[in-house]
MMTF fields as JSON, N, C-alpha, C and O atoms, coordinates in Angstrom:
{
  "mmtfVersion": "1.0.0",
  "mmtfProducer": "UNKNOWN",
  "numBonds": 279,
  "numAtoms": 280,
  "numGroups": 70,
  "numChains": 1,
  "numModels": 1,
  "chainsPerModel": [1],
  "groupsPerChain": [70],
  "chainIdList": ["A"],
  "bondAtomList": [4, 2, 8, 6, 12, 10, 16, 14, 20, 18, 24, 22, 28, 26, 32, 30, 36, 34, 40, 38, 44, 42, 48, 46, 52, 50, 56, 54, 60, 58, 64, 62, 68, 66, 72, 70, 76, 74, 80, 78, 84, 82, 88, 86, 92, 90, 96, 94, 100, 98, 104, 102, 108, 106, 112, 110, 116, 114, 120, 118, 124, 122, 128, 126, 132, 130, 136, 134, 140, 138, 144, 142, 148, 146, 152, 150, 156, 154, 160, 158, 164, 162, 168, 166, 172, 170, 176, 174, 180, 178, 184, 182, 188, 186, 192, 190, 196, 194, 200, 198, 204, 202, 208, 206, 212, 210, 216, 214, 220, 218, 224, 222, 228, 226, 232, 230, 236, 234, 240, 238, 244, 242, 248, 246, 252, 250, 256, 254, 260, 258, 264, 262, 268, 266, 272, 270, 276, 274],
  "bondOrderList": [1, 1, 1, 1, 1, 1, 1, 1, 1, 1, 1, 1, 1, 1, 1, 1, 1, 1, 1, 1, 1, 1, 1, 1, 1, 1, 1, 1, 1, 1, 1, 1, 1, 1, 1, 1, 1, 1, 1, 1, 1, 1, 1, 1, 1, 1, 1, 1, 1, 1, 1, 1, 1, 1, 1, 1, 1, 1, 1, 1, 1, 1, 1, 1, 1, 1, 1, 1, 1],
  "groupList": [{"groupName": "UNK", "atomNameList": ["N", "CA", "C", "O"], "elementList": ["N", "C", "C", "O"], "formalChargeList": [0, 0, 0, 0], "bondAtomList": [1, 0, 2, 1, 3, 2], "bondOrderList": [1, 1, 2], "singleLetterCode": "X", "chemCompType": "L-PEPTIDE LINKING"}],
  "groupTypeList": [0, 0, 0, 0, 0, 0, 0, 0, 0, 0, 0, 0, 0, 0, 0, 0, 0, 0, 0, 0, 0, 0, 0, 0, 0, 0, 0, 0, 0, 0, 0, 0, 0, 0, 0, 0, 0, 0, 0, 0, 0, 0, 0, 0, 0, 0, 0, 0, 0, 0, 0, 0, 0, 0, 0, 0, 0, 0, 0, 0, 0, 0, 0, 0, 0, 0, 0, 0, 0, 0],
  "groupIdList": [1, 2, 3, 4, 5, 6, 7, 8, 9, 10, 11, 12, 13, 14, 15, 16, 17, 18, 19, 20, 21, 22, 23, 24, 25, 26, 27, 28, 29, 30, 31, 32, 33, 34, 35, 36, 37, 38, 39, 40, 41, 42, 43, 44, 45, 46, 47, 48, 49, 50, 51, 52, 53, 54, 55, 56, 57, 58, 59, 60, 61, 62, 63, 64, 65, 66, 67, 68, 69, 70],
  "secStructList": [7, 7, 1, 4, 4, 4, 7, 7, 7, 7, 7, 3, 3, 7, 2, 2, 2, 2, 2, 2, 2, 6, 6, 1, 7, 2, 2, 2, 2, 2, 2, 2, 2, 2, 6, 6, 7, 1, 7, 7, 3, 3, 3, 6, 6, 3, 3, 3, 3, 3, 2, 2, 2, 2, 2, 2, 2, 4, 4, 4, 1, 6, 6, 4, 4, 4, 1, 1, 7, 7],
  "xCoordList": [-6.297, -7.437, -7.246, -7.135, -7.21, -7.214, -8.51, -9.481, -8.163, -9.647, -10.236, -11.435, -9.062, -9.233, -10.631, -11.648, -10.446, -11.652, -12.425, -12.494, -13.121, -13.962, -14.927, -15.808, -14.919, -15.976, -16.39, -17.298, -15.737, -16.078, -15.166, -14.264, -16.112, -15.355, -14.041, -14.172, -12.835, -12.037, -12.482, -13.429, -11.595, -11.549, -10.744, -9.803, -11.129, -10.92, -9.509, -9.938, -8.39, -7.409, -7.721, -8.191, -7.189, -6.932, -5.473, -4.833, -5.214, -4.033, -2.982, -1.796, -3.338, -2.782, -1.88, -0.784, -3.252, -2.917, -1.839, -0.896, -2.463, -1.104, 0.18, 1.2, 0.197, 1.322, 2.439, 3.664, 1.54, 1.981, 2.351, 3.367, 1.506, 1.625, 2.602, 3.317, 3.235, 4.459, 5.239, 5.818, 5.381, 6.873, 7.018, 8.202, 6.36, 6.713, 5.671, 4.511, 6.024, 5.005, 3.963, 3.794, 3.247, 1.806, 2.337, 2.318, 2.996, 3.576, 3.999, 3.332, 4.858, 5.543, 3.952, 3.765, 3.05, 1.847, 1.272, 0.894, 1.026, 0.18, 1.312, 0.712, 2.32, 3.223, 2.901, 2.646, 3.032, 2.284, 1.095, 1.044, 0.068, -0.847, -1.005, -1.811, -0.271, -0.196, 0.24, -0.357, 1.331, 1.888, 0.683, 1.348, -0.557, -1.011, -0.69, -1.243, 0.937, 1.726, 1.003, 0.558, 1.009, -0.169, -1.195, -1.755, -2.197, -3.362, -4.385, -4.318, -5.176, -6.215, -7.114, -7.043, -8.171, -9.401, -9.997, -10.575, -10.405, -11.343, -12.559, -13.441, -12.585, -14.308, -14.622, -14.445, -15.006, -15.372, -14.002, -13.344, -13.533, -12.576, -11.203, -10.261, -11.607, -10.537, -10.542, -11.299, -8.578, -8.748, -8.061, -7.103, -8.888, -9.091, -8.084, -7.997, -7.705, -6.764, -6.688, -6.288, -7.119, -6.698, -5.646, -4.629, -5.298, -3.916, -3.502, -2.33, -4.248, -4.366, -3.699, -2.85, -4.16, -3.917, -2.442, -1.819, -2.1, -0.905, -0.103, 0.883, 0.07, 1.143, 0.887, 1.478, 0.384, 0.825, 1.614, 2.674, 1.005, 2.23, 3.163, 4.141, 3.541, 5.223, 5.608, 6.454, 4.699, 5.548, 5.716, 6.469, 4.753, 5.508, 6.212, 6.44, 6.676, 8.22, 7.829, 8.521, 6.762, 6.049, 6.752, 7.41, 6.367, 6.484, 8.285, 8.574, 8.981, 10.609, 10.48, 10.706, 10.237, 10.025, 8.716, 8.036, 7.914, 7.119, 7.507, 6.739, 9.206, 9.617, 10.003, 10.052, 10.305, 10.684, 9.817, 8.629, 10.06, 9.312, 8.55, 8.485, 7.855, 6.265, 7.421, 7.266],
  "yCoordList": [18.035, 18.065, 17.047, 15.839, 17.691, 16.437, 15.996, 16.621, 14.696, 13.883, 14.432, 14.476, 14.863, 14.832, 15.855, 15.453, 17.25, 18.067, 17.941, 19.097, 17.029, 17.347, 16.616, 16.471, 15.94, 15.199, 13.767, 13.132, 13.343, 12.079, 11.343, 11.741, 9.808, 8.826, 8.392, 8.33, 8.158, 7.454, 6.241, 5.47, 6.307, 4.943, 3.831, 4.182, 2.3, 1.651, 0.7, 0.245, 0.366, -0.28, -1.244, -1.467, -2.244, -3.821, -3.764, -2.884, -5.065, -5.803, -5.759, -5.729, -5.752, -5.621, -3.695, -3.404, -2.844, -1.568, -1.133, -0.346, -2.17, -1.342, -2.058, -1.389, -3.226, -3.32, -2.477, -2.363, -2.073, -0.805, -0.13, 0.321, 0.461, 2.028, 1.918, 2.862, 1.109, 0.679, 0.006, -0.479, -0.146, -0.691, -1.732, -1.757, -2.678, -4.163, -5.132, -4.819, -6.475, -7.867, -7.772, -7.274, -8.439, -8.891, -9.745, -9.401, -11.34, -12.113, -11.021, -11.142, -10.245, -9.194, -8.769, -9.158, -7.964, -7.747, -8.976, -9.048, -9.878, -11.017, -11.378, -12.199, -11.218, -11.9, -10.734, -10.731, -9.756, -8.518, -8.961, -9.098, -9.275, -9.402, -10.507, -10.553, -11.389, -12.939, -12.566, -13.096, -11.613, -11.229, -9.982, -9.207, -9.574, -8.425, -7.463, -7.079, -6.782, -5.952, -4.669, -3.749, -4.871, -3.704, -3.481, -4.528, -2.127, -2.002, -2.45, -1.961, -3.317, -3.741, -4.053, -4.093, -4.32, -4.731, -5.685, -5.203, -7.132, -8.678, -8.099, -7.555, -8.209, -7.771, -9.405, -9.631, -10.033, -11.56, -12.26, -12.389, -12.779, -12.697, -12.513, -13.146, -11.165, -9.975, -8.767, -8.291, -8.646, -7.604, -6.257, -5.928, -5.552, -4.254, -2.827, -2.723, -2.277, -1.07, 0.567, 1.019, 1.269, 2.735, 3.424, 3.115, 4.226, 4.498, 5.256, 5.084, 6.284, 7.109, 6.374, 6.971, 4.913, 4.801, 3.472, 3.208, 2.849, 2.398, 3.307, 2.903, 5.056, 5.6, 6.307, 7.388, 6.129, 6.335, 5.459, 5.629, 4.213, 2.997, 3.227, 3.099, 3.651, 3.403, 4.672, 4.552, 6.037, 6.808, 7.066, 7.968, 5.994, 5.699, 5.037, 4.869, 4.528, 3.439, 2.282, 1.36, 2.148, 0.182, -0.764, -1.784, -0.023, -0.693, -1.322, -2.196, -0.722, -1.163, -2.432, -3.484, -2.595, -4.505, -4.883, -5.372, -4.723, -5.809, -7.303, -8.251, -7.261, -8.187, -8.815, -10.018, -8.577, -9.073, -10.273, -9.961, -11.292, -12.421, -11.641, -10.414, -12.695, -11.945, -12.786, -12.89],
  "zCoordList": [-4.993, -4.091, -2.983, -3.195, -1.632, -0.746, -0.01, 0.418, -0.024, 0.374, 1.907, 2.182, 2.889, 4.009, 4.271, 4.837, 3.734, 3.844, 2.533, 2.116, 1.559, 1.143, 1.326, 0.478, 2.649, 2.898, 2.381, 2.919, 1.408, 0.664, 2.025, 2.763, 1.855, 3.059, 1.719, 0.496, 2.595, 2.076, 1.288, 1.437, 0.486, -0.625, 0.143, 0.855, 0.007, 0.333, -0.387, -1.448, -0.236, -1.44, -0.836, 0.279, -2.3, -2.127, -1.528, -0.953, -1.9, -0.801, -1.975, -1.644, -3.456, -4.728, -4.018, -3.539, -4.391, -4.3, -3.264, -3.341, -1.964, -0.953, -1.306, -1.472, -1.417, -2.226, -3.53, -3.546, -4.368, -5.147, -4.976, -5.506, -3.846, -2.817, -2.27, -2.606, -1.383, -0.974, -0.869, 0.103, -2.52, -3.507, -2.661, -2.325, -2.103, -1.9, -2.043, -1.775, -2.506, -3.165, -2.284, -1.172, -3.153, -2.249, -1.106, 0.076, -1.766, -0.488, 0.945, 1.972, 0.895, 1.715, 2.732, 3.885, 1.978, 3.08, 3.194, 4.364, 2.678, 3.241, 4.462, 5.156, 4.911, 5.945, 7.018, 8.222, 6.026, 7.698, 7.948, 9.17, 7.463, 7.924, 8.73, 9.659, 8.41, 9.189, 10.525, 11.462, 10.816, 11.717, 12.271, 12.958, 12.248, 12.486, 13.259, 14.29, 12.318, 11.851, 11.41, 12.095, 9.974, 9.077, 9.383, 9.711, 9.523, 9.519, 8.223, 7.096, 8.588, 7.545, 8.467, 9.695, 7.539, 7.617, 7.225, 6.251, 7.291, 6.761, 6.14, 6.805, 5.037, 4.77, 3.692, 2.494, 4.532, 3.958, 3.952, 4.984, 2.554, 2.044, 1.558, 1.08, 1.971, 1.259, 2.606, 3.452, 1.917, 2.696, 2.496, 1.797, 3.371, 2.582, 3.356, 4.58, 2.817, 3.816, 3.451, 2.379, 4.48, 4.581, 3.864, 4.485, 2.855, 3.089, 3.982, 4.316, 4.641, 5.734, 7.02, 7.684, 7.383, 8.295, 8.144, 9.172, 6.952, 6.325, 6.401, 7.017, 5.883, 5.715, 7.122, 7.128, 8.008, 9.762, 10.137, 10.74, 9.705, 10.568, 9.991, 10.728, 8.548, 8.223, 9.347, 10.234, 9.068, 9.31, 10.546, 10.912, 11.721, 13.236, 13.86, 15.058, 12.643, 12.795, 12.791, 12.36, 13.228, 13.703, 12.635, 12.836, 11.236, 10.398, 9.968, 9.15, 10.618, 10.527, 11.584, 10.986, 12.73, 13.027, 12.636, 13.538, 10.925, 10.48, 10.078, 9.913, 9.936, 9.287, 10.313, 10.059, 11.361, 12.62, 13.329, 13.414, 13.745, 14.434, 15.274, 15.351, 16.033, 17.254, 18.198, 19.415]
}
């Protein structure tokens, strides 16, 4: 079943989950994010990410210079 047409809003992942999702450490996205590299979101605290809009950035290349200096 895909989420896109049944109307439910997307689910929100942790910073744990996208990590999972794409087979690399937490340290690894906390450095994208330092670099605001990855798409996320601050909600207080914590932060929170799309996979919708995570598996766009890999799959528009951005994500091959995340590791790259600013």
């Amino acid at each position: 079943m895909s989420n896109d047409k049944s109307g439910e809003p997307e689910r929100w992942f942790s910073l744990e989950e996208i990590a999972q999702h794409m087979g690399v450490s937490r340290d690894t996205v906390r450095s994208w994010i330092r670099k605001n590299s990855i798409p996320h979101h601050r909600i207080g605290r914590q932060y929170k990410f799309k996979i919708s809009e995570v598996d766009a950035w890999v799959e528009s290349g951005q994500s091959a210079n995340a590791d790259k200096g600013h």
